[in-house]
TIBA-340092 format. One record per residue (C-alpha): residue number from 0; residue in one letter; x, y, z. Coordinates in nm, 4 decimals. Layout:
BEGIN
NUM, a, X, Y, Z
...
//
This chain:
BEGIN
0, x, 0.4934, -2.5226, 1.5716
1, x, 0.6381, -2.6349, 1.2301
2, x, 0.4153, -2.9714, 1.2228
3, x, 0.1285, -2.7983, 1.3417
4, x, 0.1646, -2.5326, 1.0377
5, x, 0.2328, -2.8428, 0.7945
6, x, -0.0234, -3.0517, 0.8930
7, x, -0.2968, -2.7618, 0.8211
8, x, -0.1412, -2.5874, 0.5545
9, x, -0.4442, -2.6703, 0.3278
10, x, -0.6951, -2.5576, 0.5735
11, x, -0.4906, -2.2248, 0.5704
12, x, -0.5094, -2.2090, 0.1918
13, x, -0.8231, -2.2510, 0.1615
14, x, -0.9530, -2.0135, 0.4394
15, x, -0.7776, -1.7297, 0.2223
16, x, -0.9190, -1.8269, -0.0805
17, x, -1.2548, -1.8090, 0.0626
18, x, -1.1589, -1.4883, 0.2046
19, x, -1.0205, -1.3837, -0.1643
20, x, -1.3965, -1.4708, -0.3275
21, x, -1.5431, -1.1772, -0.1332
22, x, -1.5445, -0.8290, -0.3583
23, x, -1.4553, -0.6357, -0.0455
24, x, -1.3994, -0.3064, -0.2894
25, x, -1.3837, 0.0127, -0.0366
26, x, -1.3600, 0.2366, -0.2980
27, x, -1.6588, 0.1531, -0.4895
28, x, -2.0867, 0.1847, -0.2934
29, x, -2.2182, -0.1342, -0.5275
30, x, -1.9379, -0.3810, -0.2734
31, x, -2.0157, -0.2014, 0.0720
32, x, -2.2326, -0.5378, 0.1757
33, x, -1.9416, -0.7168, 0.0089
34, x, -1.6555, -0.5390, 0.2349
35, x, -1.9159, -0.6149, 0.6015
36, x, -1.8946, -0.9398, 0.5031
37, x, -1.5417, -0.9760, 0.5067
38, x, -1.5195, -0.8076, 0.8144
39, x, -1.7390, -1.0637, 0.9530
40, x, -1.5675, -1.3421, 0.7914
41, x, -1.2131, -1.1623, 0.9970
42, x, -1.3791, -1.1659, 1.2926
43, x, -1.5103, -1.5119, 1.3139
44, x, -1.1624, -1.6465, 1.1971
45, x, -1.0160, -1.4449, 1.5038
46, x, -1.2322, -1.6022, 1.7415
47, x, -1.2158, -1.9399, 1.6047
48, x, -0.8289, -1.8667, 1.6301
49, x, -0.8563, -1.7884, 1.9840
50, x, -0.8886, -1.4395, 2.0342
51, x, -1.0856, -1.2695, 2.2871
52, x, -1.2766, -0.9437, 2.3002
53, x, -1.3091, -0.9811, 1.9338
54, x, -1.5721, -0.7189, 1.7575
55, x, -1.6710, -0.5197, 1.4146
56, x, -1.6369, -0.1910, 1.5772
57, x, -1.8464, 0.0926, 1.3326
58, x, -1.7025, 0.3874, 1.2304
59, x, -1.7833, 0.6738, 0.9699
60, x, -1.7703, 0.4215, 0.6580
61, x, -1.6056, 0.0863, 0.7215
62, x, -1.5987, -0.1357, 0.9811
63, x, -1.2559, -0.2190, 1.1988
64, x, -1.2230, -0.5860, 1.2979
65, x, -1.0465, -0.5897, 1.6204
66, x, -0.9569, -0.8463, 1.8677
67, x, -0.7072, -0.9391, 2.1191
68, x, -0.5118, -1.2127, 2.3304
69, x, -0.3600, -1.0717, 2.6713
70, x, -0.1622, -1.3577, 2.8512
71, x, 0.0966, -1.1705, 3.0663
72, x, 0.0159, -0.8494, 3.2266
73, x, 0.4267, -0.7641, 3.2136
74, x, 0.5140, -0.9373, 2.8457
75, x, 0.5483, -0.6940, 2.5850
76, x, 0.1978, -0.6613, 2.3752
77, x, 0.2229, -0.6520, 1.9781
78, x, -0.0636, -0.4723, 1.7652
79, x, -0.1196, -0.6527, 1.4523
80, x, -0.2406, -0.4254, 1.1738
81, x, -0.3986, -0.5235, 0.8051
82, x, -0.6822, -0.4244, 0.6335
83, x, -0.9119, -0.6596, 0.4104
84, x, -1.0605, -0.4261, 0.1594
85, x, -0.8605, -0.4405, -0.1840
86, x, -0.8103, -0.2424, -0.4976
87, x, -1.1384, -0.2236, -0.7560
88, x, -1.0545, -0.4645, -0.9912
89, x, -1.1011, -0.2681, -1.3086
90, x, -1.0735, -0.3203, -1.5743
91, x, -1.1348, -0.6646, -1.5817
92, x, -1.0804, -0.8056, -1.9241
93, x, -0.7103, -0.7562, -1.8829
94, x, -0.7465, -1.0445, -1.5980
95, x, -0.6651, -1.3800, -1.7371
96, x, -0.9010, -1.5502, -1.4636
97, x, -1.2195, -1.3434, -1.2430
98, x, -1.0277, -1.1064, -1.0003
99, x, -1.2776, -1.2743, -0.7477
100, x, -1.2488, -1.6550, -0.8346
101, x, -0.8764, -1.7274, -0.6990
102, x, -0.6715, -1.9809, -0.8723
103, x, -0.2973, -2.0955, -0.8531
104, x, -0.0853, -2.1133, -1.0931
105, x, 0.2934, -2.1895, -1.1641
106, x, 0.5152, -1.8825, -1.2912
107, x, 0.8656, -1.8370, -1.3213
108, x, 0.9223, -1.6760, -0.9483
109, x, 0.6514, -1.8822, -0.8184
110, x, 0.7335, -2.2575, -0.9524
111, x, 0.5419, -2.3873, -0.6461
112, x, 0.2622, -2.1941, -0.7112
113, x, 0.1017, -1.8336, -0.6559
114, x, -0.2786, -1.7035, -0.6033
115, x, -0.4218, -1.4924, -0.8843
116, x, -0.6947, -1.2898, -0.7108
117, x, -0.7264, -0.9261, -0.6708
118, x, -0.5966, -0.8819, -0.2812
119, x, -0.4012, -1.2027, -0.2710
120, x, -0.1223, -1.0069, -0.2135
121, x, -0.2469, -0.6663, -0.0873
122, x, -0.3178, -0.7478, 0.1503
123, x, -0.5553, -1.0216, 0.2345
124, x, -0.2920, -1.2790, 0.2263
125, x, 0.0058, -1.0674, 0.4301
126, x, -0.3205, -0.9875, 0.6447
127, x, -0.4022, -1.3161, 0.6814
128, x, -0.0660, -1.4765, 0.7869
129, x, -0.0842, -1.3170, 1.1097
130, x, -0.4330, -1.4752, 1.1816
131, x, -0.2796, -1.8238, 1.1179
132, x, 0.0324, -1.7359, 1.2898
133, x, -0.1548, -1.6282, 1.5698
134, x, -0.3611, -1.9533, 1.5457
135, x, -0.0581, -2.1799, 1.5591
136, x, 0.0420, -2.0228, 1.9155
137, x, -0.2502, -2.0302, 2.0264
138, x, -0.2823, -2.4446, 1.9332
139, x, 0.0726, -2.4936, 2.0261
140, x, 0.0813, -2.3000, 2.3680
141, x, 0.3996, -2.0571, 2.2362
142, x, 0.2574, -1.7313, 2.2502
143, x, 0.4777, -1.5396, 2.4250
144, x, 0.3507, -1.1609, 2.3549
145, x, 0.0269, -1.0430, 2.4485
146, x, -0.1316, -0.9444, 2.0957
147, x, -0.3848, -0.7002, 1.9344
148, x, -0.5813, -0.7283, 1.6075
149, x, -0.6772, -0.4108, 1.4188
150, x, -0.7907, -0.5045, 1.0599
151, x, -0.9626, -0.1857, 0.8869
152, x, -1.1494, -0.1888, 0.5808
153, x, -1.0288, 0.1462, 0.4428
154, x, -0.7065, 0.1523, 0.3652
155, x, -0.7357, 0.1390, 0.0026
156, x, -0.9671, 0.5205, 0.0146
157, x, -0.7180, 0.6101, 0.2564
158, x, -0.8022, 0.5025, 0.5768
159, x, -1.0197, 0.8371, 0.6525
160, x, -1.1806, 0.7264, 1.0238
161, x, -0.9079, 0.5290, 1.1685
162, x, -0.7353, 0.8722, 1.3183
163, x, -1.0388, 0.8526, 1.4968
164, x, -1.0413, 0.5196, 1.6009
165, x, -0.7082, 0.5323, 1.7373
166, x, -0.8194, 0.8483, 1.9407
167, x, -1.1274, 0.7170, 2.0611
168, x, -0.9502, 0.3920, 2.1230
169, x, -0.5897, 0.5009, 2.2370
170, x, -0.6008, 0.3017, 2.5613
171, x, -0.7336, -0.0046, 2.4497
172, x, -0.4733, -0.0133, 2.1883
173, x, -0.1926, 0.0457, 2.3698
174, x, 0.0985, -0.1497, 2.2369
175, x, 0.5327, -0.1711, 2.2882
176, x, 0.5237, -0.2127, 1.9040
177, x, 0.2867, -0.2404, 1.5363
178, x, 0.3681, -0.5355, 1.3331
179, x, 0.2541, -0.4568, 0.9829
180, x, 0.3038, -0.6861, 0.6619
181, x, 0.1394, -0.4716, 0.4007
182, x, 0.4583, -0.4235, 0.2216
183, x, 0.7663, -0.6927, 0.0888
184, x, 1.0752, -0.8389, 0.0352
185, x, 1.3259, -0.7919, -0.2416
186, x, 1.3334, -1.1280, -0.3919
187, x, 1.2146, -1.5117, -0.2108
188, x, 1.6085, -1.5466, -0.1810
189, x, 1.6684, -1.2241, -0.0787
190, x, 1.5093, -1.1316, 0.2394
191, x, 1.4688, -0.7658, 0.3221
192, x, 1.2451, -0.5556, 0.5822
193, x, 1.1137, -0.1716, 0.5081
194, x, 1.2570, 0.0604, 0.7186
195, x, 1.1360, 0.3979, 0.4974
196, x, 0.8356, 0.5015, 0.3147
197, x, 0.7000, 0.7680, 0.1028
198, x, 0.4428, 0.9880, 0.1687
199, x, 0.1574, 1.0733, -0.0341
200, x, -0.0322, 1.3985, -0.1623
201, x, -0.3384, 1.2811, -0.4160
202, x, -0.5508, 1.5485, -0.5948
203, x, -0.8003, 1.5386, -0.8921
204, x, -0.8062, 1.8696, -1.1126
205, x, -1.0987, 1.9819, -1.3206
206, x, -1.0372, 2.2196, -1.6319
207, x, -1.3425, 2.3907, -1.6986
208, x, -1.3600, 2.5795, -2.0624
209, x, -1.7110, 2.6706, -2.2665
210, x, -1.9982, 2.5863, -2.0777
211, x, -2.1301, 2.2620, -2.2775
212, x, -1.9655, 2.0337, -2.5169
213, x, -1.9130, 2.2384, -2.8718
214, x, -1.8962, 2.1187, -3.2308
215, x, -1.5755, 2.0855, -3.3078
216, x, -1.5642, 2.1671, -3.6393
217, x, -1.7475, 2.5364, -3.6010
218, x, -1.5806, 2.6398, -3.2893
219, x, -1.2372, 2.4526, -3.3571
220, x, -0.9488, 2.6839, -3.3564
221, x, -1.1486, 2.9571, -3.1690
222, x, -1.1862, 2.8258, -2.8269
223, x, -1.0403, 2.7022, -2.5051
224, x, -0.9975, 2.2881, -2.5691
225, x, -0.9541, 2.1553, -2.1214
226, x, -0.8196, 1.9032, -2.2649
227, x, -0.5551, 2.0067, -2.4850
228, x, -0.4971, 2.2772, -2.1981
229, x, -0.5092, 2.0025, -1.9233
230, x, -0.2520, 1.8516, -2.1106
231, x, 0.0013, 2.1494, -2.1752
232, x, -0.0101, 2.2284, -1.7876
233, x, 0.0639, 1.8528, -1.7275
234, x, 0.3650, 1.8199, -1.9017
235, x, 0.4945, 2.1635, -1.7996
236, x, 0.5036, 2.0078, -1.4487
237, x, 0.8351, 1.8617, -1.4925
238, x, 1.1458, 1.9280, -1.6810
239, x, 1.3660, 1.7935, -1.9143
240, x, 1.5582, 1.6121, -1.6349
241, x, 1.2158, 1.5033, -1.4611
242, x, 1.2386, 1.7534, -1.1585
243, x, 0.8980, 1.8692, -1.0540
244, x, 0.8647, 2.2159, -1.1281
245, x, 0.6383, 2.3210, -0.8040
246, x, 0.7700, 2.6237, -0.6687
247, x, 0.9146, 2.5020, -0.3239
248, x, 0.8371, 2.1297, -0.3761
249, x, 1.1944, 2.0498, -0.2523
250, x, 1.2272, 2.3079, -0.0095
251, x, 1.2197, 2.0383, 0.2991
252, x, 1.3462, 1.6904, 0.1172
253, x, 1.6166, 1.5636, 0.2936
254, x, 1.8798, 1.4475, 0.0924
255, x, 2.0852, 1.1407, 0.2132
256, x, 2.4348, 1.1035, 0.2649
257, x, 2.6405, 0.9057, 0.0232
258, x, 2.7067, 0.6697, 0.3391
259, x, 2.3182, 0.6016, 0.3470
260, x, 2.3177, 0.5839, -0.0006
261, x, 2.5489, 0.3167, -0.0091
262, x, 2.3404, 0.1197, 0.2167
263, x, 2.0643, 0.1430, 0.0267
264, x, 2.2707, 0.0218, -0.2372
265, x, 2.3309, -0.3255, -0.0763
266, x, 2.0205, -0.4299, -0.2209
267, x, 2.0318, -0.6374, -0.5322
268, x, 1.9094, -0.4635, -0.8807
269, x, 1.9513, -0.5598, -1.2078
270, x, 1.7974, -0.2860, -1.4120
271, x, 1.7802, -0.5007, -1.6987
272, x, 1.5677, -0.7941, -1.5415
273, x, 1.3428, -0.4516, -1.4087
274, x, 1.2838, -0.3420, -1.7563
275, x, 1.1906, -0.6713, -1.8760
276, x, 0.9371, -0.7463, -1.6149
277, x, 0.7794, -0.4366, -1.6701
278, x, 0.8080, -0.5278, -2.0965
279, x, 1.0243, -0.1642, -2.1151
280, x, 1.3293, -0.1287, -2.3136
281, x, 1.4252, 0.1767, -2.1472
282, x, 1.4055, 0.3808, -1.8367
283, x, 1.3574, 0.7460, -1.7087
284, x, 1.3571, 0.9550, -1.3874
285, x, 1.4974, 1.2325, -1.2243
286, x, 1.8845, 1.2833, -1.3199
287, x, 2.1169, 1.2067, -1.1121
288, x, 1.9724, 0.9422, -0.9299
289, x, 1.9566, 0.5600, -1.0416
290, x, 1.6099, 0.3598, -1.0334
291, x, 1.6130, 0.2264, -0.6957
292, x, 1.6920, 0.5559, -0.5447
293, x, 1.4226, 0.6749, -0.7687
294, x, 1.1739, 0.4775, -0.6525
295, x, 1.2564, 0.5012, -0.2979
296, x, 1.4148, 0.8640, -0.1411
297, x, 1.3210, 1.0927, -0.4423
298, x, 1.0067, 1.2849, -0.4595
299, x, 0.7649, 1.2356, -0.7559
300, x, 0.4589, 1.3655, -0.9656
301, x, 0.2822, 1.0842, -1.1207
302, x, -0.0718, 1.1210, -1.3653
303, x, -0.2989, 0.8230, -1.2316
304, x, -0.5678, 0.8504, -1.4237
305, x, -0.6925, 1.1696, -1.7202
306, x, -1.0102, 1.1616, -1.9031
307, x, -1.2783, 1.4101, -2.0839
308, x, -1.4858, 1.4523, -2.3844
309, x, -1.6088, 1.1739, -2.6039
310, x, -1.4358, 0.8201, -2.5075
311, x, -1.7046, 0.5917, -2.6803
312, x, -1.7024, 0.3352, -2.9862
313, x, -1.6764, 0.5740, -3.3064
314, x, -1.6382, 0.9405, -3.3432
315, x, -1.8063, 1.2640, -3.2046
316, x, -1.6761, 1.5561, -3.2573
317, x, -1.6362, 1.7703, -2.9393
318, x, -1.4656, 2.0093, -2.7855
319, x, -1.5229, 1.9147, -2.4467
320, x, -1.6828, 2.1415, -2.1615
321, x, -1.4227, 1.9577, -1.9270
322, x, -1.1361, 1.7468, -1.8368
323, x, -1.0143, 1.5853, -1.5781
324, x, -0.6983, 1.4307, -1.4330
325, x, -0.5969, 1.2448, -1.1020
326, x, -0.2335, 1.3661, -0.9716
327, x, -0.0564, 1.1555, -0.6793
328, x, 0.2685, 1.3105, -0.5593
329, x, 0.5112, 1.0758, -0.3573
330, x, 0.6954, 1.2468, -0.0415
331, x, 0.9625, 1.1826, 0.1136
332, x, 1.0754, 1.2778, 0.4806
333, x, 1.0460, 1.5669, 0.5991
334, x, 0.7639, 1.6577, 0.3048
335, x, 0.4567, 1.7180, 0.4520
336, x, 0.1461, 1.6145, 0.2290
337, x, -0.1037, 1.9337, 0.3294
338, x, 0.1857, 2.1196, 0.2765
339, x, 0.2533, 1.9765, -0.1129
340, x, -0.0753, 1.9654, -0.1595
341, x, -0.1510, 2.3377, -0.1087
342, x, 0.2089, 2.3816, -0.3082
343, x, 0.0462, 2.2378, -0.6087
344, x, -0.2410, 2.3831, -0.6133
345, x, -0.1457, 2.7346, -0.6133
346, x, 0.1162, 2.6248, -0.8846
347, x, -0.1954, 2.4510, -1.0718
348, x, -0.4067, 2.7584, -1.1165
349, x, -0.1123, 2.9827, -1.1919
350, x, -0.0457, 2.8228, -1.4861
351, x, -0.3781, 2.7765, -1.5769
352, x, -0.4562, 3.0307, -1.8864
353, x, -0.7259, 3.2967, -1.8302
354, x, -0.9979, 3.1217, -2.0772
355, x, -1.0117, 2.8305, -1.8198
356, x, -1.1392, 2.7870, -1.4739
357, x, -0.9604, 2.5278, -1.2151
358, x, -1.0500, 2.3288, -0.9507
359, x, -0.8635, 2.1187, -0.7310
360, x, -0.9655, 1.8831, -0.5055
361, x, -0.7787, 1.7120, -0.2576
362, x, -0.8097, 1.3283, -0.1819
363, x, -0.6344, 1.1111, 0.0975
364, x, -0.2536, 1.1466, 0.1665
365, x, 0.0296, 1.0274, 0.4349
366, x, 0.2914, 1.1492, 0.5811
367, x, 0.6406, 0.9488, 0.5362
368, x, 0.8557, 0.7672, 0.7868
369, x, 1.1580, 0.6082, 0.8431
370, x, 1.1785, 0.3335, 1.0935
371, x, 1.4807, 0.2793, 1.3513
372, x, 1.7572, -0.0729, 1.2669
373, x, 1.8543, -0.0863, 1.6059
374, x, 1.5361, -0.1196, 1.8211
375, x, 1.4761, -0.4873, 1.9937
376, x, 1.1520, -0.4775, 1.7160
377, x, 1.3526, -0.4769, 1.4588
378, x, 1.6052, -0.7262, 1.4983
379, x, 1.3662, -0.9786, 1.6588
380, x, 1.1952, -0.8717, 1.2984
381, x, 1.5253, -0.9341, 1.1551
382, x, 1.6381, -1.2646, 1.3606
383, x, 1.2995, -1.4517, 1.2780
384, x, 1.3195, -1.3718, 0.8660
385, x, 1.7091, -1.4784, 0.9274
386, x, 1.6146, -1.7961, 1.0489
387, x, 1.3355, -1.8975, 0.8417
388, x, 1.5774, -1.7481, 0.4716
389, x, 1.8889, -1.8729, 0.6388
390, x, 2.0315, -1.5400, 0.5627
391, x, 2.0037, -1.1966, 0.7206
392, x, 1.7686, -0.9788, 0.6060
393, x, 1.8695, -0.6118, 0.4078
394, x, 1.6910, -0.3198, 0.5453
395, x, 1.5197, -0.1372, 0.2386
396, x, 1.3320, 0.1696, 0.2024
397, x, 1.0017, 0.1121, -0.0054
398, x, 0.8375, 0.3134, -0.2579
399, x, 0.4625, 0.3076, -0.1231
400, x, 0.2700, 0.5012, 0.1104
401, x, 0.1716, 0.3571, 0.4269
402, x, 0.0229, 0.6273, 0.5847
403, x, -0.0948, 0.4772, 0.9139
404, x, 0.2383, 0.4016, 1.0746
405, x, 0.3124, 0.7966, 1.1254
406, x, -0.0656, 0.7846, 1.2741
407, x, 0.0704, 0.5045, 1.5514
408, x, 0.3515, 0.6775, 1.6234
409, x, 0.1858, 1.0492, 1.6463
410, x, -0.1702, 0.8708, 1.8499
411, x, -0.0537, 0.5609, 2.0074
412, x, 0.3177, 0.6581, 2.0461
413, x, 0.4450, 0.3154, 1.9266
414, x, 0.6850, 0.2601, 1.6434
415, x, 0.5989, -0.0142, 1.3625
416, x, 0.7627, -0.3373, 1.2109
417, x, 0.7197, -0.3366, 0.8706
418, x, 0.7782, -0.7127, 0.7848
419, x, 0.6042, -0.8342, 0.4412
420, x, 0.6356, -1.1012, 0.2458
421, x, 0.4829, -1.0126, -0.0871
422, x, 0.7146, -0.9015, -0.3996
423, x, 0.7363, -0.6055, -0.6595
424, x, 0.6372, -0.8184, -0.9474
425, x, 0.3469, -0.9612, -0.7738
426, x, 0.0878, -0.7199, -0.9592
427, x, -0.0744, -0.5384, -0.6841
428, x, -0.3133, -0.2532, -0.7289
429, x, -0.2959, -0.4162, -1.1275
430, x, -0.4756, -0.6712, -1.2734
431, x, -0.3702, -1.0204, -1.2504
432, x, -0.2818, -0.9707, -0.8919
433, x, -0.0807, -1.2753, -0.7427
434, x, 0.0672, -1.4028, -0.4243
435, x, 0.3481, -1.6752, -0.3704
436, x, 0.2130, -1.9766, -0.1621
437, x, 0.5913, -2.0044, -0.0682
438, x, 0.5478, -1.6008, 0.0296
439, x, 0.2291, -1.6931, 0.2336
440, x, 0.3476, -1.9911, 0.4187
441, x, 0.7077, -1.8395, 0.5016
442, x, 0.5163, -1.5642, 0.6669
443, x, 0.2915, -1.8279, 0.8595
444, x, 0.6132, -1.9214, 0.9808
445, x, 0.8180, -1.6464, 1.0329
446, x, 0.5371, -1.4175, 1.2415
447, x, 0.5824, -1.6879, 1.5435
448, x, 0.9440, -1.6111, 1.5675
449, x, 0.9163, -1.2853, 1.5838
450, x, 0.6844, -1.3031, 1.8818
451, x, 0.9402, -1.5409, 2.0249
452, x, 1.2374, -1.3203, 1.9516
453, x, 1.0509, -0.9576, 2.0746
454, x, 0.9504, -1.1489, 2.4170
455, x, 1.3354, -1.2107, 2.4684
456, x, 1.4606, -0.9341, 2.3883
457, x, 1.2147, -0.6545, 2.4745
//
């Protein structure tokens, strides 16, 4: 297995960074060619790899790549999920290379290299790895699992017609267990697998004041301003200790124990290597909890994006008609995103002052979820990363939002693996995006294991 990964380790590279040249943008109309052509490129690399059955199924937007090996009627059968659409790549003059034209360079965690390319990380390459892992089995006769592909091309908008999918689709895709590498470990010497996410409730609010644009300087002082209102109601949103100030936002968090907080403690941090990686000399967050535990079992409110009036070279002089902002609120269990999301937006409009209207319109969200230690999918997950780190991985509860793996478990009744690769600082969702080669190959290599360790012990 080892040689046969060695001996076309450059083949593997280079397949990815083929796959990295294509602009497969979900979010953005202009790249929808761009995104059917990765799913073609997917689907031929799952045939060539030896799958069967393989096929761009159509759905409301995107296409879903799957595909399939069955070679035991009574062996356990894995369902492999990634998605190849990425991130827009805006703005790109704060890449130092294209975001589409890969290249590999040496950093400081990466001295044997890493690919700068917008999905390198997230999540072509993690994606990726399994194809190649799967390929190696296939090559080497080890495949001990019967497996299923399901690579979607909208998880970056949200993944909006894969409930349906997985309705439409529920026998086809039945499955013991999902393996999923679309999150990471804690450092390339310190192994770790997610056993907890956050949910997600995302909104976009529109302040509406006058009804056009207004001189400032004859209506200054006398009128509604969205965004100096926008603003105000913003930063009222939180208090001075950062707790979000939704009436009934916390009414269903559940808080951990100190035991479980100790265990999530086991995890390495040094908050002052965070703060210089991130080029802050100081932190914030809710009181009473440190960073990690901020960034993983708290709740939060977060501004993505706010914009209105005049933002071109120069001045003009406006009071704007509007103003907008884009709000994403991180959940944790049991918060229930249509739940928060309704929450804020009758908190939104009762703050709102009477000389403004307010609109608020929801986007895509997720539910959160926690993920069992003790099931025989986790600590094949956990013998294979053990063997290929020499040392046992930490079980860590991520930050992100993944919100397909409470869809498998509510549709297809199967639990998920969440065993990535990729790390914190590897820019994803940002630009300069990057990916370890020693993070993609160790993932080549560790996906066969845990096929060989599930089959045991299933």
């Amino acid at each position: 297995m080892n040689d046969y990964i060695t001996n076309n380790k450059d083949r593997f590279l280079n397949e990815l960074l083929d796959l990295l040249r294509i602009p497969s943008v979900s979010a953005d109309s202009k790249f929808k060619d761009d995104v059917r052509k990765a799913a073609s490129f997917i689907k031929d690399k799952l045939v060539s790899a030896g799958a069967e059955q393989v096929e761009i199924c159509e759905t409301g937007g995107h296409p879903i790549v799957y595909g399939e090996k069955m070679v035991n009627p009574s062996a356990p059968t894995v369902l492999v999920y990634g998605h190849y659409d990425v991130q827009p790549a805006d703005p790109y003059e704060l890449w130092d290379s294209p975001p589409f034209e890969p290249v590999i360079k040496e950093t400081e965690l990466h001295p044997d290299g890493a690919i700068f390319a917008r999905g390198a990380c997230d999540d072509k390459g993690q994606m990726y790895m399994h194809i190649k892992a799967f390929e190696a089995m296939m090559e080497t006769n080890t495949l001990e699992c019967n497996v299923k592909f399901i690579i979607e091309g909208e998880e970056e908008v949200g993944s909006d017609n894969l409930e349906d999918f997985l309705r439409d689709n529920k026998e086809k895709l039945e499955a013991d267990i999902v393996l999923v590498s679309d999150t990471g470990i804690i450092a390339n010497d310190v192994p770790s697998i997610t056993v907890g996410l956050r949910g997600l409730s995302y909104v976009e609010v529109e302040v509406t004041g006058p009804n056009r644009d207004l001189h400032s300087g004859l209506y200054g002082g006398a009128v509604p301003n969205p965004i100096n209102i926008l603003s105000e109601m913003i930063a009222s949103l939180k208090d001075e200790n950062q707790r979000i100030q939704i009436l009934g936002f916390y009414n269903d968090v559940v808080e951990l124990t100190a035991v479980e907080r100790a265990a999530l403690a086991r995890a390495p941090f040094n908050l002052e290597e965070f703060k210089s990686s991130i080029g802050l000399s100081d932190i914030e967050g809710e009181t009473g909890y440190n960073s990690m535990e901020r960034t993983a079992i708290r709740p939060t409110l977060d501004v993505n994006g706010i914009w209105g009036g005049y933002t071109g070279e120069g001045a003009k002089t406006v009071i704007p008609s509007k103003a907008y902002a884009k709000i994403s609120m991180r959940l944790v269990p049991n918060q229930d995103p249509d739940k928060i999301t309704k929450l804020f937006e009758e908190h939104f409009k009762s703050i709102a002052p009477k000389s403004v209207s307010i609109k608020v319109t929801p986007h895509h969200g997720g539910q959160p979820a926690v993920t069992p230690t003790d099931s025989p999918a986790y600590l094949a997950a956990a013998k294979a990363m053990e063997t290929t780190f020499g040392k046992e991985p930490v079980p860590y509860r991520g930050g992100g939002s993944i919100p397909i793996v409470a869809l498998f478990e509510q549709i297809l009744d199967s639990k998920t693996v969440l065993m990535g690769f990729g790390l914190d600082s590897d820019a994803i969702h940002s630009p300069n995006e990057h990916y370890g080669l020693f993070n993609y190959y160790k993932g080549i290599e560790t996906i066969p294991l845990f096929f060989q360790n599930y089959a045991e012990m299933k």
